[in-house]
N, CA and C atoms as an extended XYZ file, in Angstrom:
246
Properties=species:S:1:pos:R:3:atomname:S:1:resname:S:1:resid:I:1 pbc="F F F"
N        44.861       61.227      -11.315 N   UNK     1
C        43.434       61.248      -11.090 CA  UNK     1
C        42.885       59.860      -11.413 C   UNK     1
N        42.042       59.344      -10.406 N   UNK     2
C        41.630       58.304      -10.595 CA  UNK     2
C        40.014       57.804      -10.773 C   UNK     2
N        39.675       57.273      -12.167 N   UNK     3
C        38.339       56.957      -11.827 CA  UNK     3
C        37.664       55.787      -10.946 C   UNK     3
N        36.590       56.538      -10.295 N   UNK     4
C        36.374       55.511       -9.429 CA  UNK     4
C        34.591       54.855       -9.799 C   UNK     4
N        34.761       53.751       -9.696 N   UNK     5
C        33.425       52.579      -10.144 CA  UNK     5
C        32.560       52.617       -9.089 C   UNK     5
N        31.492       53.132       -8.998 N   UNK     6
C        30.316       52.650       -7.830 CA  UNK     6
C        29.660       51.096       -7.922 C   UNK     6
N        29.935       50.821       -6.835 N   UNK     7
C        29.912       49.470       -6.580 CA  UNK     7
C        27.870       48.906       -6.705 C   UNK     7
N        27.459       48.970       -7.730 N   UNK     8
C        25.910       48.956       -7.609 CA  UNK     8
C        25.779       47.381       -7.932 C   UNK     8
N        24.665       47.059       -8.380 N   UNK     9
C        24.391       45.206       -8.638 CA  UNK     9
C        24.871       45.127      -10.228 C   UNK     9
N        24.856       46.020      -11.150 N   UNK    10
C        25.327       45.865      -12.513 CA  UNK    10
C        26.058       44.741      -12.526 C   UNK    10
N        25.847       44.072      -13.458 N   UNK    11
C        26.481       42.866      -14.008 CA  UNK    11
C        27.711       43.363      -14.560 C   UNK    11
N        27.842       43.516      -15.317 N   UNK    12
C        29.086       43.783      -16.188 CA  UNK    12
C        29.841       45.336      -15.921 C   UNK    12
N        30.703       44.990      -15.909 N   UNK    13
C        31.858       46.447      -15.182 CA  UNK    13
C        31.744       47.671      -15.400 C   UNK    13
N        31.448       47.598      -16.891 N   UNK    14
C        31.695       48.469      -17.767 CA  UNK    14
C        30.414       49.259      -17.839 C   UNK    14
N        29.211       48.475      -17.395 N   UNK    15
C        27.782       49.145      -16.951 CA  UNK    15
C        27.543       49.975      -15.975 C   UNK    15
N        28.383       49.878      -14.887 N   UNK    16
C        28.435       50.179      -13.499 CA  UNK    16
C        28.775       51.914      -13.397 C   UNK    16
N        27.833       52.637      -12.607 N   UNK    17
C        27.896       54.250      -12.516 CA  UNK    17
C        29.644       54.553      -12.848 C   UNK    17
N        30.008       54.990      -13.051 N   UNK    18
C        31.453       55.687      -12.850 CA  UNK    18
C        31.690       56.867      -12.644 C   UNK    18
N        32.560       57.821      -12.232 N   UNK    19
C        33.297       58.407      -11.842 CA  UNK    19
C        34.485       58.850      -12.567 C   UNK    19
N        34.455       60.019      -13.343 N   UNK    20
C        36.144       60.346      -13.994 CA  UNK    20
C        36.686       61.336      -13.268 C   UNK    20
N        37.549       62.093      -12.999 N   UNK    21
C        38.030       63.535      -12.649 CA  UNK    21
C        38.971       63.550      -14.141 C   UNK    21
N        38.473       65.111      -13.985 N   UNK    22
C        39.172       65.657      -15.103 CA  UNK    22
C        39.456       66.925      -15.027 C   UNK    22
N        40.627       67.819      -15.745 N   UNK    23
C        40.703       68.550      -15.561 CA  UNK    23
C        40.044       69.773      -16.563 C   UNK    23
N        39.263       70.834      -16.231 N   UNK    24
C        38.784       71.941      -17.029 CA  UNK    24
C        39.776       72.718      -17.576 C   UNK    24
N        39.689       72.322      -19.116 N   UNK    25
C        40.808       73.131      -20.020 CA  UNK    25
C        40.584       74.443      -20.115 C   UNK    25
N        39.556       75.059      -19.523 N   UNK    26
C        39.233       76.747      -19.776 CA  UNK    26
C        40.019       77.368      -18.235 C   UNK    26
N        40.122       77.133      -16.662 N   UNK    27
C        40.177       76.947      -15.576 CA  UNK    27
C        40.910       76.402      -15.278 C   UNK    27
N        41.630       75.458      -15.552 N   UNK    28
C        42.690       74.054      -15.161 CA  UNK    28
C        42.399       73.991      -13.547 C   UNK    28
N        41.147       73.650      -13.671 N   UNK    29
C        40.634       73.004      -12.355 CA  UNK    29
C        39.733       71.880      -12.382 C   UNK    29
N        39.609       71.089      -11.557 N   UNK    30
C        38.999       69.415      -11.657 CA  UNK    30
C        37.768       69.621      -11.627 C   UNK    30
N        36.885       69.167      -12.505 N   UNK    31
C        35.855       68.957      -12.759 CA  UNK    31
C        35.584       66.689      -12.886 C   UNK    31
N        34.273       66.910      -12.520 N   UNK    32
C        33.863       65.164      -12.668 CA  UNK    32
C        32.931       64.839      -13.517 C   UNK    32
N        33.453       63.887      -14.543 N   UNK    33
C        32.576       63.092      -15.837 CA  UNK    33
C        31.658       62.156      -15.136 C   UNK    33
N        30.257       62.035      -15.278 N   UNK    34
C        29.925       60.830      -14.362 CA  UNK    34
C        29.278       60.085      -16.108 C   UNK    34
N        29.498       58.344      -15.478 N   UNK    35
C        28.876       57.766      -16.661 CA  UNK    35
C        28.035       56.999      -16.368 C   UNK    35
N        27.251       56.545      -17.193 N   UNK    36
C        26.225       55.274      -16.609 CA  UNK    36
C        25.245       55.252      -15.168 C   UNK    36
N        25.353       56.758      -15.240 N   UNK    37
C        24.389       56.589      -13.771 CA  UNK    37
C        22.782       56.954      -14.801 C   UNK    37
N        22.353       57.151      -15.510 N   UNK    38
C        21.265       57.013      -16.042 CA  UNK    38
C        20.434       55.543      -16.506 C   UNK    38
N        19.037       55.892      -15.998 N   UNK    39
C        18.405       54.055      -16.013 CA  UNK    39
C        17.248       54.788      -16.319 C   UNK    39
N        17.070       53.957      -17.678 N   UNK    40
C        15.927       54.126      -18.549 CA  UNK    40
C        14.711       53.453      -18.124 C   UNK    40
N        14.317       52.257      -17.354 N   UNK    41
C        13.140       51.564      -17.136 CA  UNK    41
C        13.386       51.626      -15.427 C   UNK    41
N        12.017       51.338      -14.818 N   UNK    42
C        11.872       51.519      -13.288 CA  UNK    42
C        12.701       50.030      -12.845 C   UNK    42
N        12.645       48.848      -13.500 N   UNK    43
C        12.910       47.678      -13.141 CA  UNK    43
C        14.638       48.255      -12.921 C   UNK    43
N        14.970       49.287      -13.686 N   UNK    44
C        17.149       49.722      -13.346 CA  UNK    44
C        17.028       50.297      -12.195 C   UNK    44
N        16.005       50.651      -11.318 N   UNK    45
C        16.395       52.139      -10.768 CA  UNK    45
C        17.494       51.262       -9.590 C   UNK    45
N        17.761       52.249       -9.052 N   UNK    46
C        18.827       52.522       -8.045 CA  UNK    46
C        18.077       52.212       -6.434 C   UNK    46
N        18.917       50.964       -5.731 N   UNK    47
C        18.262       51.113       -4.299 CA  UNK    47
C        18.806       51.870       -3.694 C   UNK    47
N        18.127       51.925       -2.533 N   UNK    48
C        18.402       52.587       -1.680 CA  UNK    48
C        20.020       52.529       -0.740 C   UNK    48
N        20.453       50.947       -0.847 N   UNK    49
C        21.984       51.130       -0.458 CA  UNK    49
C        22.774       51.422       -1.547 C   UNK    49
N        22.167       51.681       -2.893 N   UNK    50
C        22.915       51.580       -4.090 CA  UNK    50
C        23.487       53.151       -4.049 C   UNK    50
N        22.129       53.487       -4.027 N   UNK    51
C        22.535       55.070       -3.638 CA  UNK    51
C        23.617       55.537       -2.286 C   UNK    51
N        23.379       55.019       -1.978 N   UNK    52
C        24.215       55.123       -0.609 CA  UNK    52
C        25.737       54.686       -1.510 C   UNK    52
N        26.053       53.867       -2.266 N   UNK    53
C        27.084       53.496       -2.365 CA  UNK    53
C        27.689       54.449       -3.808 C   UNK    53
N        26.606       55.151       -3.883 N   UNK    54
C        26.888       56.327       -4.978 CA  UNK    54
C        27.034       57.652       -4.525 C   UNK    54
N        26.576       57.636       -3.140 N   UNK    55
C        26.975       59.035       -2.393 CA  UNK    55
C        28.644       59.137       -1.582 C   UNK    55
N        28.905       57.787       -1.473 N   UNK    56
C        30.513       57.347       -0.760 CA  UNK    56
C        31.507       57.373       -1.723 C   UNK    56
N        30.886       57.155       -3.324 N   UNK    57
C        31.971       56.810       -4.218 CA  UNK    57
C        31.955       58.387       -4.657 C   UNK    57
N        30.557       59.165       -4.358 N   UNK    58
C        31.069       60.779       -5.379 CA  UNK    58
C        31.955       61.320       -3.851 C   UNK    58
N        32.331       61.084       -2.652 N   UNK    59
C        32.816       61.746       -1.840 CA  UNK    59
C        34.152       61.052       -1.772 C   UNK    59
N        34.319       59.378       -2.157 N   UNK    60
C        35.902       59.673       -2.198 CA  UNK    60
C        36.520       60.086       -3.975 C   UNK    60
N        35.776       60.644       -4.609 N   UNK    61
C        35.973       60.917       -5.814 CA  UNK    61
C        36.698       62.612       -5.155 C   UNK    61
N        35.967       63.523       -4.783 N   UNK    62
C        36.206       64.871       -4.247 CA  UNK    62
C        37.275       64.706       -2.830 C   UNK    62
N        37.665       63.616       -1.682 N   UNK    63
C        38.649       64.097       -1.609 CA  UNK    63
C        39.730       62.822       -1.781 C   UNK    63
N        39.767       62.010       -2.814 N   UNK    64
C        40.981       61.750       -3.711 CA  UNK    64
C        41.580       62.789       -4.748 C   UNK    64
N        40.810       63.881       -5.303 N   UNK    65
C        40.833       64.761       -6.622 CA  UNK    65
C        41.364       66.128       -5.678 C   UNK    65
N        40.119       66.373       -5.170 N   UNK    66
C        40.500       67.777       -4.306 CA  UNK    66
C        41.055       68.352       -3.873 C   UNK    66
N        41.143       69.542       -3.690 N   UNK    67
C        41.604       70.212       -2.471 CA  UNK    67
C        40.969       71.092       -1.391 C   UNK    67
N        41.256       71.317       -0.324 N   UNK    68
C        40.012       72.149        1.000 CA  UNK    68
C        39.671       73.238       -0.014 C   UNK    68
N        40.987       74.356       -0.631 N   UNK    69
C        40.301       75.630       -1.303 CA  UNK    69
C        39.986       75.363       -2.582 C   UNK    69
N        39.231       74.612       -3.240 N   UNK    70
C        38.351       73.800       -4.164 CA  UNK    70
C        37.395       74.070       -3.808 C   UNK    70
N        36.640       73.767       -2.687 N   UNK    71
C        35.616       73.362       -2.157 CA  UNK    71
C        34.876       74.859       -1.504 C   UNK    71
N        34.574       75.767       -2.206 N   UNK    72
C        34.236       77.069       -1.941 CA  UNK    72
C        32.938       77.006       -1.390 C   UNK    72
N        32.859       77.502       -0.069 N   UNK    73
C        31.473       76.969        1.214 CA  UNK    73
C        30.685       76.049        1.191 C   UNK    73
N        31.428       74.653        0.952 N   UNK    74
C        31.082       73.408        0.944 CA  UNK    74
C        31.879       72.810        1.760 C   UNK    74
N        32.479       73.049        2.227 N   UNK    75
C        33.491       72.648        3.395 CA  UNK    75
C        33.245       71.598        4.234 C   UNK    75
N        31.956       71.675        5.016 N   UNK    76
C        30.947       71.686        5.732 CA  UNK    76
C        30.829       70.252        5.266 C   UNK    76
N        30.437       69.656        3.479 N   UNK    77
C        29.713       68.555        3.403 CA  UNK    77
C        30.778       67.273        3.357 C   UNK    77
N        31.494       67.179        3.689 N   UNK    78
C        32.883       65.980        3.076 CA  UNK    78
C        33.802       66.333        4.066 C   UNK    78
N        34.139       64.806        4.140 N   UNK    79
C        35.646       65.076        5.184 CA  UNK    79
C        36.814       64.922        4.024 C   UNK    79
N        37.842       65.863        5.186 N   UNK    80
C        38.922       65.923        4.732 CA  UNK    80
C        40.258       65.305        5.106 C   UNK    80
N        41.285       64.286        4.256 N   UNK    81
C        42.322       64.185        5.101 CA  UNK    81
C        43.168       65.046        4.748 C   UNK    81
N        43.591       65.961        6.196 N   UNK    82
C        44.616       67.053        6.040 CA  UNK    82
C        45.468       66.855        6.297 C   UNK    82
């Protein structure tokens, strides 16, 4: 499982939204840690391609991690390579 970094303007790496997969120890099924996507003052917020580049990084997060029967009638929102 791999975490993956959303590519936003953050300076420093370690600031930058992230992405964990992990697995649920109750279920032993993948669940996702997100970090650093919270911005305390309007001058942090998030643009509009930023977001965009936070909607590409949570979709190759789900199908790098995933699987199709994971994805219970959501099917529909994410491609899949089968």
């Amino acid at each position: 499982m791999n975490k993956i970094i959303c590519n936003t303007n953050n300076l420093l790496e370690q600031t930058k939204p992230s992405i964990v997969p992990v697995e649920i120890p109750v279920t032993g099924k993948i669940g996702f840690c997100l970090y650093n996507f919270d911005v305390a003052e309007p001058v942090d917020a998030y643009s509009p391609a930023e977001l965009l580049q936070i909607r590409d990084s949570i979709e190759q997060a789900i199908n790098d991690n995933c699987k199709v029967s994971e994805m219970d009638g959501q099917m529909f929102l994410w491609n899949f390579n089968l």
